[in-house]
N, C-alpha and C positions, 0 to 999 in steps of 0.2 A: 504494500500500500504506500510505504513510503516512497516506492520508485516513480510510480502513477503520482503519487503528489508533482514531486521534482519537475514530471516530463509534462505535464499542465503547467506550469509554471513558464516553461521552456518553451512551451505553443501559445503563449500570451503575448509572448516579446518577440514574438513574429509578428503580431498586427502594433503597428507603429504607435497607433492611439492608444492602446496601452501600455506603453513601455514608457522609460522614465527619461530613456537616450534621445535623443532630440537631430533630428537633421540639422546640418551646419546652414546659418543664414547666410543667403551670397545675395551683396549688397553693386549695386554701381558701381563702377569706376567713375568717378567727378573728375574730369580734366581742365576745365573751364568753367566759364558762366555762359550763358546767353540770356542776350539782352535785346527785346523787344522795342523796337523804333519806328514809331508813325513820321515818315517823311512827309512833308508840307510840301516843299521842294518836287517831290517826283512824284507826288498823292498816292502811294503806297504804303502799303506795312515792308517794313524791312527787320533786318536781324545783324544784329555785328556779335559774334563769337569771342572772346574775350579769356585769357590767359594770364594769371597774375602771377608771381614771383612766388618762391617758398619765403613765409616771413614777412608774405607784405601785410601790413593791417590797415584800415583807415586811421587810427590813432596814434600812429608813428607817425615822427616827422620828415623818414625819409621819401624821398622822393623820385619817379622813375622814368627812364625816357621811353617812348612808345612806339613800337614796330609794326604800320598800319599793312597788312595782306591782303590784297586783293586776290578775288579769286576765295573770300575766306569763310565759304560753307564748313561746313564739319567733313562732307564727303571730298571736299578740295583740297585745296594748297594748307588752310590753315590749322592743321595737327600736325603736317611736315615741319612748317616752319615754329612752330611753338615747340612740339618736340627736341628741335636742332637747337632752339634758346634756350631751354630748358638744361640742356646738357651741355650746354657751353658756360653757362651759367652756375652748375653744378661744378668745373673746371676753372670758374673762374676765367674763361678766355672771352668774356662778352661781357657789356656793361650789363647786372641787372635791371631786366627789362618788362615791359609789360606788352603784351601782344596783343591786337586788335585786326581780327578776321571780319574784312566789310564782305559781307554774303551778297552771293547773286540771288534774284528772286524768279526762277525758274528758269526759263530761256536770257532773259535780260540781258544777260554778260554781252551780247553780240549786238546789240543795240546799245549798252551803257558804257564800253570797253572803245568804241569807234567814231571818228566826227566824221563830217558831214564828206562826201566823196564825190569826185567830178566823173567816177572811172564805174562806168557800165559792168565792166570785168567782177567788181567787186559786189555791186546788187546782185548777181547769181548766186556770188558765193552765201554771201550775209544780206540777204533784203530785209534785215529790221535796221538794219544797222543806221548811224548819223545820231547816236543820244548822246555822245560825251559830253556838251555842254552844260546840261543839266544836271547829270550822275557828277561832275567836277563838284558844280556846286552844292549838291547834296553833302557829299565830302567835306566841303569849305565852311558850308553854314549850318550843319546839322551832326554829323561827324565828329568832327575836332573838336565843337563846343561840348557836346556831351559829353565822353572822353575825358576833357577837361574836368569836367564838372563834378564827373562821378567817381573819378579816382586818382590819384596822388601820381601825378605829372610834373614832370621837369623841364617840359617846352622843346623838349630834343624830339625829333619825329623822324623815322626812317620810313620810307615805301616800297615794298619789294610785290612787281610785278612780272609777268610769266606770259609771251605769245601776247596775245588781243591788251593781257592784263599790262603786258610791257610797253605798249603802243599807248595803253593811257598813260601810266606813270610818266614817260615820255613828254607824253601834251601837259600833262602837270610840270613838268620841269621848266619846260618852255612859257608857256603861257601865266601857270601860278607859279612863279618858284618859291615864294614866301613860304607857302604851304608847309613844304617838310626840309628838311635840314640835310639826309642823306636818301639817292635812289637806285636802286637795284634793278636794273631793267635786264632780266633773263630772258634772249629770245625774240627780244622786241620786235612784232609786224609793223614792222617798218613798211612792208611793203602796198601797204595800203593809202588807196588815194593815189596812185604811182609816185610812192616815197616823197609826197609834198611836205610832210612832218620834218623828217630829213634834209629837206632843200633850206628848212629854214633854219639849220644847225650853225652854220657860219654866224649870220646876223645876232644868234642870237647869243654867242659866245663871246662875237666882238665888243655890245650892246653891256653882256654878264659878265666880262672877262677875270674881273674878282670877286666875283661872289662866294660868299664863304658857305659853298656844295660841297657834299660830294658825288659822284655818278660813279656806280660800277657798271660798267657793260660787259655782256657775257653771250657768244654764241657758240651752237653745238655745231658739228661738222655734217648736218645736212640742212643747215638754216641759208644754203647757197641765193635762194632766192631773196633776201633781203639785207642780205652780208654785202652788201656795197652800200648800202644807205647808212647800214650801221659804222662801218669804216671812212664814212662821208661825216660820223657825227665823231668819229674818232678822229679825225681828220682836223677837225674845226676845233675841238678841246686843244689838240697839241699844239695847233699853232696859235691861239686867239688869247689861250688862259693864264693866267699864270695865280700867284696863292693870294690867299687863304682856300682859291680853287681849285678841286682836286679832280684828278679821277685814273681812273684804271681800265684796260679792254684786257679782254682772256677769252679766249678761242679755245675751248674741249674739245680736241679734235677726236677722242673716245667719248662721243655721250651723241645722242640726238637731240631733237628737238625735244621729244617726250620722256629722257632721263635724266635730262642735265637739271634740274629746278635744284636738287640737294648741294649737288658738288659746287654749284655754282654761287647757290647763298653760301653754302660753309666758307668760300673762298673770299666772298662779299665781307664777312663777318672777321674773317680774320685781316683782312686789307683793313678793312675800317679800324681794326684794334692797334695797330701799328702805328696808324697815320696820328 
């Protein structure tokens, strides 16, 4: 009788609900915030993804510069590049930084990423396209000020964009440069508009010639199709600039179009901590 007790005992702790051992709880991983934004500017709901330091609190008084990703959905670019801060950061090889992923809002990017185009060739490609002047100032006057407002910034501002995402960064350097302080243009479609962006790199270096930038430029070895505009804007840096203006070109002749975004910012990241 005693054994029949024991082996009942035994057949209890087979059904979960009466056992006393409990399944292990598995919680989230939290890597960010997100942050919900009613744009005025482009009359949408929008989202910026948002990445804060180990350590940061709002009741410290330190303060942090801000590394704005375009392209910076969750399924995008910005868990790459927060990631890559993150552990550079962890190494100490980057200033402690705060990361802000401006999200596309479903096709958008191809409309928001492109100004307005004289070249027929390029409405097949992208027929939404010609919104960057409004997506800039979404950035300018809704963007940054929030940003600001909502968390312990330093006024330092980096922008790192990729393909379509490079081509704006670009028209921001040009047209806003106030905007951000350092730009990373990975890839940059240049070739859009038949490289009118590019045409106006001279004017506008000679115009900038010390402005206290910095630009890293970076192409992969099958970006052949707009690797002369981009050497048209390297072209104009070296001969027009000189300091507190800076900038750098680096050609990955191992990476494409679609693998260079890591090696390219790592490279970005480390240029910029020297300089």
């Amino acid at each position: 009788m005693r054994f029949a007790h024991h082996f009942f005992i035994v057949a209890l702790c087979a059904i979960p609900v009466l056992c006393t051992a409990q399944e292990p709880v598995v919680e989230p991983f939290v890597f960010g915030e997100v942050h919900p934004l009613r744009s005025t500017v482009l009359e949408q709901d929008r989202v910026l993804n948002v990445y804060l330091p180990d350590g940061y609190s709002p009741d410290s008084a330190a303060k942090y510069p801000v590394i704005y990703v375009l392209d910076g959905t969750h399924n995008e670019d910005f868990p790459h590049i927060a990631g890559l801060v993150q552990f550079m950061n962890m190494y100490e090889l980057l200033p402690t930084s705060i990361v802000v992923g401006i999200a596309n809002n479903g096709k958008s990017r191809y409309h928001d990423f492109t100004h307005a185009t004289r070249g027929d060739s390029d409405l097949v490609w992208i027929p939404t396209g010609g919104g960057s002047d409004a997506f800039i100032n979404y950035i300018a006057d809704e963007v940054l000020p929030y940003v600001d407002k909502t968390f312990k910034t330093n006024g330092t501002r980096t922008i790192i964009g990729q393909s379509l995402g490079g081509l704006l960064a670009n028209e921001i350097l040009f047209k806003r440069p106030e905007l951000f302080d350092n730009y990373v243009l990975v890839s940059p479609s240049l070739w859009w508009d038949n490289g009118s962006l590019a045409s106006q790199a001279e004017g506008w270096a000679k115009a900038n010639s010390k402005a206290r930038k910095r630009v890293f430029l970076a192409m992969a070895h099958d970006d052949d199709w707009m690797k002369p505009q981009g050497e048209a804007e390297v072209a104009a840096f070296k001969a027009h600039t000189q300091a507190p203006f800076k900038w750098h070109y680096e050609y990955f002749e191992k990476e494409s179009h679609a693998t260079i975004l890591h090696r390219a910012v790592y490279a970005a990241f480390e240029w910029m901590g020297k300089e």
